[in-house]
C-alpha positions in Angstrom: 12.1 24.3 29.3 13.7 23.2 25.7 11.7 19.2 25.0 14.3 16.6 24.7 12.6 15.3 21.7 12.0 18.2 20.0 11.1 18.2 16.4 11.5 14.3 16.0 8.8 12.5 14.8 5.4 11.7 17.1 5.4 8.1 16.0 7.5 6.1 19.1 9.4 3.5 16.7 10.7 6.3 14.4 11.4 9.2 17.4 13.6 6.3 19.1 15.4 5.8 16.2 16.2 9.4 15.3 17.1 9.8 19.0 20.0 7.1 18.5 20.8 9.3 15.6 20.9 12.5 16.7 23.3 11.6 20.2 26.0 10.5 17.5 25.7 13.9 15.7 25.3 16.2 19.1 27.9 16.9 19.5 30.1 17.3 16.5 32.1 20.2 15.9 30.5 23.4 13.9 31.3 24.4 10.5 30.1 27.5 9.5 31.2 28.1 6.2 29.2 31.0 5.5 27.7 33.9 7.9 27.7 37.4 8.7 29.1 37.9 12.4 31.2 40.6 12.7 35.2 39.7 12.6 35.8 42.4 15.0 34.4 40.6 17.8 36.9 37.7 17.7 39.8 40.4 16.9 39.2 42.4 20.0 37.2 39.8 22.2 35.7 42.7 24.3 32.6 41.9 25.7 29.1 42.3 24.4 28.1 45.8 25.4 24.3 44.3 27.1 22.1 41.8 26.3 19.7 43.8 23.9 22.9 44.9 21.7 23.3 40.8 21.6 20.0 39.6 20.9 17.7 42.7 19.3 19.6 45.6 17.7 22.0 43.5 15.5 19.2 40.8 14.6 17.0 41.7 11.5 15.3 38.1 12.3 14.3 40.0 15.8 13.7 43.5 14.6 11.4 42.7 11.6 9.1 40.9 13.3 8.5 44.0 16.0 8.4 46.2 13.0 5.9 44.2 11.3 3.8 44.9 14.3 4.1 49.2 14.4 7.4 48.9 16.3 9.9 51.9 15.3 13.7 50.8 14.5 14.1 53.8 16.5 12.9 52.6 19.5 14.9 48.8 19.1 18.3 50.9 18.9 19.1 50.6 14.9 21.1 52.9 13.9 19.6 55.5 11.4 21.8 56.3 8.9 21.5 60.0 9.3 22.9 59.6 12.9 19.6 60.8 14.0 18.4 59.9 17.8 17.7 56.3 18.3 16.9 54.4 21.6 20.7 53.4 23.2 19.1 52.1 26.9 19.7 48.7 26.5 17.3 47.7 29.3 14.4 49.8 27.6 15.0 47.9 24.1 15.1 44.1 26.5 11.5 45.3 27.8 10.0 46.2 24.5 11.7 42.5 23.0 10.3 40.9 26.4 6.8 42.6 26.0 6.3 41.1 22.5 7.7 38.1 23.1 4.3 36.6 22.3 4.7 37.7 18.4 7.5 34.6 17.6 4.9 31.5 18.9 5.9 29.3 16.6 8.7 30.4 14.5 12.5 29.2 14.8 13.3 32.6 15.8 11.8 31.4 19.4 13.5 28.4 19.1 16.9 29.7 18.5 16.3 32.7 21.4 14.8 29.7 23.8 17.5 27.8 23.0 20.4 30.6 24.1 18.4 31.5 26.4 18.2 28.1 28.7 21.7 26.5 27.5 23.5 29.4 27.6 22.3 31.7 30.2 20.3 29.0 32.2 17.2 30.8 32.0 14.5 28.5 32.3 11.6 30.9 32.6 9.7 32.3 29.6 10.8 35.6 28.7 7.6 37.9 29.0 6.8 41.5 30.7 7.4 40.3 34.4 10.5 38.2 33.8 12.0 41.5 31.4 14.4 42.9 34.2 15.8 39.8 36.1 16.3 38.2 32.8 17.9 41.5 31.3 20.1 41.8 34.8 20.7 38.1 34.6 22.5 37.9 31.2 23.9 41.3 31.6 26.1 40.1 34.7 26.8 36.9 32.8 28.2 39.2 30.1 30.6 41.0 32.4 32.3 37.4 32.8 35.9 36.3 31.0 33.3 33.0 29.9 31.3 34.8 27.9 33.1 36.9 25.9 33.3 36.0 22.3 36.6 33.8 22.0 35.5 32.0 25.0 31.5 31.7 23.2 33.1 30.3 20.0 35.1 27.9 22.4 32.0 26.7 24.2 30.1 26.7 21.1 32.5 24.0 19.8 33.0 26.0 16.5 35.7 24.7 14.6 36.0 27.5 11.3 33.7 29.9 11.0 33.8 32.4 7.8 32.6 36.1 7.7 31.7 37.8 5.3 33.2 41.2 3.7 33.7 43.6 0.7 36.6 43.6 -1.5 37.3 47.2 -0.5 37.3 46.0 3.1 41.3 45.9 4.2 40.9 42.7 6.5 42.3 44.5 9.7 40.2 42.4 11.8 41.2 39.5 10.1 44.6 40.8 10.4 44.3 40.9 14.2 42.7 37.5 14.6 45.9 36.2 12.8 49.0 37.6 14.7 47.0 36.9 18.2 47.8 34.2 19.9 44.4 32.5 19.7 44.0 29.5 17.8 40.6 29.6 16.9 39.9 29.7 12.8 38.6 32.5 11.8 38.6 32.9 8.2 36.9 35.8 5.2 34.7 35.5 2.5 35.3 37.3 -0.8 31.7 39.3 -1.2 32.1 41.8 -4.2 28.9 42.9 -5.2 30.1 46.2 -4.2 32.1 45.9 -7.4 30.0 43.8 -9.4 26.4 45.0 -9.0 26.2 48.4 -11.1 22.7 49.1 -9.0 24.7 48.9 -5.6 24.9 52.6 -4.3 28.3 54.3 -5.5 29.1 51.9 -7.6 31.2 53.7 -10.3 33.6 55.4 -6.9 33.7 51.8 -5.5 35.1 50.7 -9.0 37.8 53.1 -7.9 39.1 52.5 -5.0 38.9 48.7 -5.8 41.6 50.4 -8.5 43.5 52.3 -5.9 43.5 49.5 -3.6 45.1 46.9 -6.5 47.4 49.5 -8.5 45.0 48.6 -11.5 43.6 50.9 -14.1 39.9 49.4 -12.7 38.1 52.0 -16.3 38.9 49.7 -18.3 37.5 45.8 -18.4 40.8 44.0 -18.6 42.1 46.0 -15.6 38.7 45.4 -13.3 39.4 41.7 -14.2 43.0 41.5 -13.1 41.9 44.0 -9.7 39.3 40.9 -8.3 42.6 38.4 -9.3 44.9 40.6 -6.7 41.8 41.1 -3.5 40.8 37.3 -4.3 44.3 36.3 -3.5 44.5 39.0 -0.8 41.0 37.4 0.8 43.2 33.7 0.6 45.9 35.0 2.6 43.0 35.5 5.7 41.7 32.0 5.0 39.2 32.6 2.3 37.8 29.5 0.6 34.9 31.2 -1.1 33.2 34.0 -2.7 29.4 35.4 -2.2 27.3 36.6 -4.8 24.2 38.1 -3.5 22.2 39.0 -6.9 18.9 40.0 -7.3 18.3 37.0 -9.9 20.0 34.0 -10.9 21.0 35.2 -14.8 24.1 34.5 -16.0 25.4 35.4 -19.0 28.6 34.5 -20.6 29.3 37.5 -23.0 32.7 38.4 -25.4 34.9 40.4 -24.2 34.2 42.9 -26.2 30.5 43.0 -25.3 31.3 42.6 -20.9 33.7 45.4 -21.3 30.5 48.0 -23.7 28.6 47.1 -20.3 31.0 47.6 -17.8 31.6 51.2 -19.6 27.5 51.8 -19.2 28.1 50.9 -15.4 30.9 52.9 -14.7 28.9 55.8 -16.9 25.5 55.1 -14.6 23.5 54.9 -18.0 23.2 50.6 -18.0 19.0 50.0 -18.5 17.7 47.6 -15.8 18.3 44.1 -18.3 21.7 45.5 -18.9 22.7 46.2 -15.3 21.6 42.3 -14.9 23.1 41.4 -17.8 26.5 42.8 -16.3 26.0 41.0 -12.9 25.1 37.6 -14.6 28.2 37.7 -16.8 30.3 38.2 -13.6 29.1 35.1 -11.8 30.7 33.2 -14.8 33.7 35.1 -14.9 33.8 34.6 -11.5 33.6 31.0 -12.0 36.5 30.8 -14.3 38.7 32.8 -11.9 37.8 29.6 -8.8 38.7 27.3 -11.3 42.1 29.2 -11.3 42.0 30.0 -7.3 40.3 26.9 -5.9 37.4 29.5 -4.1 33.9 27.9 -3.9 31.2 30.3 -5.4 28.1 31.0 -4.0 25.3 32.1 -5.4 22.2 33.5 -3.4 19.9 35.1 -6.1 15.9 35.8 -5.4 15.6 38.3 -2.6 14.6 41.6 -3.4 16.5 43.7 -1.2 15.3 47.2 0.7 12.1 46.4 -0.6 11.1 49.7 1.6 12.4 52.9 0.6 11.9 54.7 3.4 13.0 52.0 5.6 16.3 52.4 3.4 16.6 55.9 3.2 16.7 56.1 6.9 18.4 52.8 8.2 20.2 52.0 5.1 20.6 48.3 4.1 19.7 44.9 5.5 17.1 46.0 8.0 14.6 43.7 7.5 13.1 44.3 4.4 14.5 42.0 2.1 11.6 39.9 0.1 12.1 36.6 -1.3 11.2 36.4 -5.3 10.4 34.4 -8.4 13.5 32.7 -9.8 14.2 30.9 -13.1 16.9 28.5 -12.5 16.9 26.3 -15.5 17.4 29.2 -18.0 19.2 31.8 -15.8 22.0 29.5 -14.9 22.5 27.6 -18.5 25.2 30.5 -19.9 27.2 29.5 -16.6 26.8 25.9 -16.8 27.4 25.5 -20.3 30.5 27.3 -19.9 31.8 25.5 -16.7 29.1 23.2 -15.4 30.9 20.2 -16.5 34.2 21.0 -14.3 34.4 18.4 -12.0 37.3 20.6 -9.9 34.5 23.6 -9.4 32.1 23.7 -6.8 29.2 25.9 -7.4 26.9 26.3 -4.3 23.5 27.6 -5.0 20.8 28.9 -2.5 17.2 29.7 -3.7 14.0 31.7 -1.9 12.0 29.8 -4.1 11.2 26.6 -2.8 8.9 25.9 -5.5 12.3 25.6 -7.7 13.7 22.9 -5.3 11.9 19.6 -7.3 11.5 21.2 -10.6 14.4 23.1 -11.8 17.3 22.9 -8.9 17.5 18.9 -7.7 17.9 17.9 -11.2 20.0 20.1 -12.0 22.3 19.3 -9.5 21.7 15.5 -10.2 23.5 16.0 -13.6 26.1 19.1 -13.4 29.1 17.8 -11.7 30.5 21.4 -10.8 26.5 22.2 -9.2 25.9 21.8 -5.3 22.6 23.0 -3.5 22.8 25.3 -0.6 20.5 24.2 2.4 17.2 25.9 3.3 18.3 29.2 3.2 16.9 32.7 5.0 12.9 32.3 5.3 13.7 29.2 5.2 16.1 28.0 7.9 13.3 26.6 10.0 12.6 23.1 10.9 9.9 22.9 8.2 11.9 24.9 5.8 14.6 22.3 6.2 11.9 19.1 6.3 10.8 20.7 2.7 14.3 20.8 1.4 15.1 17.4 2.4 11.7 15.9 1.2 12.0 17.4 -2.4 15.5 17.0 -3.3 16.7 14.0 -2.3 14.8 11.7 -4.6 16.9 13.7 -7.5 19.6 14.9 -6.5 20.2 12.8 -3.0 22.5 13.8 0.0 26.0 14.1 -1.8 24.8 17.1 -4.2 24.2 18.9 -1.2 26.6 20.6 1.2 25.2 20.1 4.6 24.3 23.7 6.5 25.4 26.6 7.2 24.0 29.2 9.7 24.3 32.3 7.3 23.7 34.6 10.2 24.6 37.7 12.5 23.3 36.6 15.8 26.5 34.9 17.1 24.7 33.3 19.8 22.1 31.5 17.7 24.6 29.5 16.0 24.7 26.7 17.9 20.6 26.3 18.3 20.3 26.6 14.5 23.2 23.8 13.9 21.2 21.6 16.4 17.8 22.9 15.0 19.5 21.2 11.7 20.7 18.2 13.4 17.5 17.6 14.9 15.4 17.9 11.6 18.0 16.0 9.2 17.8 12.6 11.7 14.0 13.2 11.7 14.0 13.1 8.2 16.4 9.6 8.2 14.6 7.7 10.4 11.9 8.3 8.7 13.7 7.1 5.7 14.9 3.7 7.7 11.2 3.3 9.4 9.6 3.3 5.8 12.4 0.4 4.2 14.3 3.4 2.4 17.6 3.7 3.9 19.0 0.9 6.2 20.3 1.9 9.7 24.0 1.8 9.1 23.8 4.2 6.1 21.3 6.7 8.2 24.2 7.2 11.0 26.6 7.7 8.1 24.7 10.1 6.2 23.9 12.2 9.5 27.3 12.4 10.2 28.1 13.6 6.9 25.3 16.6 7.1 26.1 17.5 10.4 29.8 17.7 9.8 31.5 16.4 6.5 29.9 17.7 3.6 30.2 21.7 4.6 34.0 21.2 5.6 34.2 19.4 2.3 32.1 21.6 0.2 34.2 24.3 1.1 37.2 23.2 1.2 37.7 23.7 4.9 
C-alpha cells in the first residue's frame, strides 16, 4: 500500500506543513516538456499489446537492473538488432520481472512501478513470484478496456502537453495523425538532431544526406547543412515544437569561423575528424544552434555527460539505449564559455542545461545560472530523478541560483505509465524541501505555496514556452 506521507519529512511540525503544501499542488495539470514516449501510441491509440510490453521490454530503468544481475535482454523480450530470437511471451517476461522484484528495494524505479501499480491498476499486493500470474492476468484484462488505452491514460493522467522526442530525418507522420484526429489532447515534437550533428553517431555522413534530400539543400557543403536544420526546425514548429535536444557526450562548445566549422564539417562528412575534432564539431553546433532559437524562438537543451553504449557487445547486438549509458565527468565552467560568451547575455534565449555530475551542481552550474540571463538548470536528471537525486538538486542550487533559474521537471522518460508517479514523486520532494525552508525561518508560508505551485506547474510551461 503507497504511505500517504511518503517522502515528507519525519519531524510532525514540518510533515504537516508540507502536507498543506503538497494537496494544493496534487493535483495540477502535467507538463512534460521533454520525454521519449512513443508518438505512435497517441496517433493510433491501440492498446498496449500486455502488461510486460508496458512495464519491462520498453523500460531500460527495468531492464538494466535484471541485466546487472545475469539476466539476458533476450529473455526480457528486447529486440536484438539482428532480428535474432528473443523471448515474445509476455506472461514469461511478467514472471521473470515478478521473480526479481526484490532487486529495486529502495530505488524510485519501485516507487514509480508501486505507484502504477496500486493507482492505476488497483493492485494493492506486492508484486513477487506468487502474485506473478493474477497480477499479469489482472492488468492484462484492464488493458483490453476503452479506459486504458493511451488517449484515454493521458486523459486520466491529467497531462496537459506532452513532447516527444525525434530525429530530423524523422517525417512526423505520427505527429501528423495526432493533428488531423479529432482528439484534442496536445501532443507536440522535439527537434533532436544529433543524427546530423554528432559525426561519431553511426552513418553519419548518409544521414547528412538524406537530411539534404529531405530539405532540397546541397547538405556537402557548410552553408547548405546550415540552411537544411532552418527548413526541419520550422518543419518540427508546424507539429508544435518548442525545443531542440542535444544529447552530447560533453558539454564543449565552441564558437569557430566559418571557415574553420565548414574544414570540420568536410572531416565529418570524410569520416577522418580525430576524436577533439569530432567534439570540436558537435560543440560548435550547440552555439550555432543557439543562434538559430534566437531566430525561431525553440528552447535548447543540452544533456552532455553520459557515455552512451558504454558496452560493445550489448550495442552490437541490441543497438542503442539499452541500458548501458554511464554518467561522466563534466567541465561546465569552461566547456560552456564559447557559447555563453557568444549568447549568454540574451535575455530572449533560454538555454536549459542537465548535468550527471552532481558534483557540478554548487560549483560550476548554480552560479552560472545566477549570472547568465539566457542559462536555466534542468532538474535532477536520469540517475538522478529520485527523491534524493531531487533533495540534492534543491539543497545545492538554490542558495545561488534560487527557484526562478530553474525550470521545474520534466519526466524525460519512455515508460508512459510512470509519468504521473514521477510528477508526484517531484511534487512530493519539492514541498519537503519548502517546508523545511518555512520550519527553519527561510521562506515564509505564503511564498512556500507560491513557489510549489510554480515547480509543479508554472515554470516548465514557461520555460518552454508551452
Amino acid at each position: 500500500m503507497l504511505v500517504a506521507d511518503r517522502l515528507f519529512p519525519v519531524d510532525p511540525q514540518t510533515r504537516g506543513i508540507a502536507r498543506a503544501l503538497y494537496q494544493t499542488v496534487a493535483d495540477l495539470p502535467i507538463i512534460s516538456p521533454h520525454g521519449h514516449t512513443d508518438p505512435r501510441w497517441y496517433a493510433e491509440n491501440q492498446p498496449f499489446t500486455d502488461p510486460a510490453q508496458l512495464f519491462v521490454t520498453p523500460d531500460h530503468y527495468v531492464f538494466r537492473m535484471l541485466c546487472s544481475q545475469g539476466i539476458s535482454l533476450e529473455s526480457l523480450g528486447v529486440p536484438r538488432a539482428d532480428g535474432g530470437l528473443t523471448e515474445t511471451d509476455g506472461r514469461t517476461i511478467w514472471r521473470l520481472l515478478a521473480e526479481n522484484y526484490h532487486l529495486f528495494r529502495g530505488t524510485p524505479s519501485r516507487m514509480w512501478l508501486d505507484h502504477a501499480f496500486e493507482d492505476l491498476f488497483g493492485l494493492t499486493e506486492r508484486l513477487s513470484k506468487q502474485t506473478a500470474d493474477q497480477s499479469y492476468d489482472h492488468i492484462a484484462a484492464c488493458l483490453a478496456k476503452p479506459e486504458f488505452r493511451p488517449r484515454a491514460l493521458f486523459e486520466r493522467f491529467n497531462i496537459e502537453v506532452i513532447a516527444t522526442t525525434e530525429s530530423p530525418l524523422d517525417d512526423l507522420r505520427w505527429h501528423r495523425m495526432i493533428r488531423d484526429s479529432d482528439w484534442t489532447g496536445r501532443v507536440v515534437t522535439a527537434y533532436r538532431p544529433d543524427a546530423v550533428v554528432d559525426p561519431d553517431f553511426t552513418g553519419f555522413a548518409d544521414n547528412v544526406a538524406q537530411f539534404g534530400a529531405l530539405t532540397g539543400e546541397d547538405t556537402s557543403n557548410w552553408e547548405g547543412y546550415l540552411q537544411a536544420h532552418r527548413i526541419r526546425r520550422a518543419y518540427f514548429k508546424e507539429f508544435g515544437a518548442t525545443s531542440s535536444d542535444h544529447g552530447h557526450p560533453t558539454a564543449r562548445t565552441e564558437n569557430l569561423t566559418p571557415v574553420e566549422a565548414a574544414g570540420l564539417f568536410g572531416k565529418a562528412l570524410k569520416g577522418v575528424c580525430t576524436a577533439d575534432e569530432a567534439d570540436a564539431f558537435r560543440g560548435h553546433m550547440l552555439t550555432e544552434m543557439a543562434r538559430m532559437s534566437l531566430e525561431d524562438g525553440l528552447v535548447l537543451q543540452i544533456h552532455p555527460g553520459s557515455f552512451r553504449n558504454h558496452s560493445d557487445p550489448i550495442m552490437a547486438a541490441f543497438g542503442r539505449d539499452k541500458g548501458f549509458d554511464i554518467p561522466t565527468r563534466t567541465d561546465y565552467v569552461r566547456a560552456l564559455k564559447p557559447l555563453l560568451d557568444a549568447v549568454g547575455l540574451e535575455k530572449d534565449l533560454s538555454i536549459i542545461v542537465f548535468t550527471l555530475d552532481e558534483s557540478s551542481y554548487a560549483r560550476e552550474l548554480a552560479p552560472l545560472a545566477g549570472a547568465y540571463p539566457a542559462l536555466k538548470l534542468g532538474p535532477a536528471w536520469w540517475f538522478h530523478d529520485s527523491p534524493e537525486g531531487m533533495r540534492r538538486f534543491r539543497e545545492m542550487t538554490t542558495e545561488t541560483a534560487g527557484f526562478y533559474n530553474t525550470v521545474g521537471f520534466n519526466d524525460d522518460t519512455r515508460a508512459f505509465c510512470s509519468i504521473p508517479a514521477r510528477h508526484d514523486v517531484a511534487r512530493r520532494v519539492d514541498c519537503a524541501f519548502l517546508a523545511t525552508l518555512v520550519a527553519t525561518g527561510r521562506l515564509s508560508e505564503e511564498d512556500a505555496y507560491e513557489v510549489a505551485n510554480d515547480l509543479a506547474y508554472r515554470l516548465a510551461k514557461q520555460a518552454y514556452r508551452l
